[in-house]
C-alpha positions as CSV (number, residue, x, y, z in Angstrom):
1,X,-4.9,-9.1,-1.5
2,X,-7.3,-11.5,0.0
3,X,-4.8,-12.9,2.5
4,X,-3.4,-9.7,3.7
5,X,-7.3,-8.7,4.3
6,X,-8.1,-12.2,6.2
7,X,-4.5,-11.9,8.0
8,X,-5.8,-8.5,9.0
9,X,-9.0,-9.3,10.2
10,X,-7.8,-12.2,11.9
11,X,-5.0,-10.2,14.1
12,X,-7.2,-7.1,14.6
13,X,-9.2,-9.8,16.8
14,X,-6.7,-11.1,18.2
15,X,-5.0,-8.3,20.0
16,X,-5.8,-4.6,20.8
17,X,-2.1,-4.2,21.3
18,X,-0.7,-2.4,18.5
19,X,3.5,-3.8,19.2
20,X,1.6,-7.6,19.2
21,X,-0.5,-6.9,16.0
22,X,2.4,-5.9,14.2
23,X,4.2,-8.7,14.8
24,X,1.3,-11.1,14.8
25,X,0.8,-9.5,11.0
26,X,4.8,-10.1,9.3
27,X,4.3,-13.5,11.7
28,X,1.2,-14.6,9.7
29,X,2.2,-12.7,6.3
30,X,6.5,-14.8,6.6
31,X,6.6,-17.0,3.8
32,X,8.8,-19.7,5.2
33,X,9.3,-21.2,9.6
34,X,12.9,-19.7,9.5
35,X,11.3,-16.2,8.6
36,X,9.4,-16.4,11.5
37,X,11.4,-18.1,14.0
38,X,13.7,-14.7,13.0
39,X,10.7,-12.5,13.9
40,X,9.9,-14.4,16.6
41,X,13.9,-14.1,18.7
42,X,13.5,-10.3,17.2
43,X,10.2,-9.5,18.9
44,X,11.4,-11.0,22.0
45,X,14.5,-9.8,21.9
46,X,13.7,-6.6,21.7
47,X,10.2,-7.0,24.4
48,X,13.1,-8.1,27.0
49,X,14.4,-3.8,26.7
50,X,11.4,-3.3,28.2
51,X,10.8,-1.4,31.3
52,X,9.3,-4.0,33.7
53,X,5.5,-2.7,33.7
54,X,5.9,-2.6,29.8
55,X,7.3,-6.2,29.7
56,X,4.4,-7.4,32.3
57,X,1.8,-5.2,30.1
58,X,2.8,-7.0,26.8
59,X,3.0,-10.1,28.2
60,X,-0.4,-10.0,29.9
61,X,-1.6,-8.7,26.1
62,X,0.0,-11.9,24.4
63,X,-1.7,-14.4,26.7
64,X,-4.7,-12.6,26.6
65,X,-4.7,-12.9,22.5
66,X,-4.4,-16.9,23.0
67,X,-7.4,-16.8,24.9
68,X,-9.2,-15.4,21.9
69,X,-7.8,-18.0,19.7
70,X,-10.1,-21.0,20.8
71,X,-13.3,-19.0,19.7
72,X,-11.8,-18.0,16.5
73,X,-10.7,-21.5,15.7
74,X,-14.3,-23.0,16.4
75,X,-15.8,-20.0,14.3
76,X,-13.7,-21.4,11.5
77,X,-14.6,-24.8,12.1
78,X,-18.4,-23.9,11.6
79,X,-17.7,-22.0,8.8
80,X,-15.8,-24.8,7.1
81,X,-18.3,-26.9,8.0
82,X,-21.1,-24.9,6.0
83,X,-19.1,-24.5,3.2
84,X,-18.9,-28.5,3.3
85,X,-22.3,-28.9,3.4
86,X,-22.9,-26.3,0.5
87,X,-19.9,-27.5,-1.8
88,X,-21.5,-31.2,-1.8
89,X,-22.5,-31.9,-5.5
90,X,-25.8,-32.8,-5.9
């Protein structure tokens, strides 16, 4: 339960893009690279139907999410490092 939770948290900051979160989610949640790299040719597969405003809009929204990525990375970081420092035996 815990890792659908953080897989949720994590992709509910991501993206406010419901099409991305849903695929961000059975991304995060495949249990093996061939899963995803299925998911992956689906998604965009099926982006490419598309009108081209739609296309451009999700686009836009996938960059965008990357963006976000950087300051969720060094939260984790920071977090990890805490939890270092906590988790030392005394």
């Amino acid at each position: 339960m815990r890792k659908y939770t953080m897989v949720h948290d994590m992709v509910t900051r991501l993206t406010d893009n419901s099409a991305l979160r849903t695929f961000f989610t059975l991304y995060l949640m495949a249990k093996t690279s061939e899963e995803r790299q299925v998911l992956s040719k689906q998604f965009w597969q099926e982006a490419e139907t598309l009108q081209g405003t739609e296309l451009q809009a999700l686009k836009e929204a996938f960059a965008r999410s990357f963006k976000h990525l950087l300051p969720m990375v060094n939260q984790l970081h920071d977090k990890t490092l805490i939890a270092t420092r906590t988790a030392v035996p005394a």
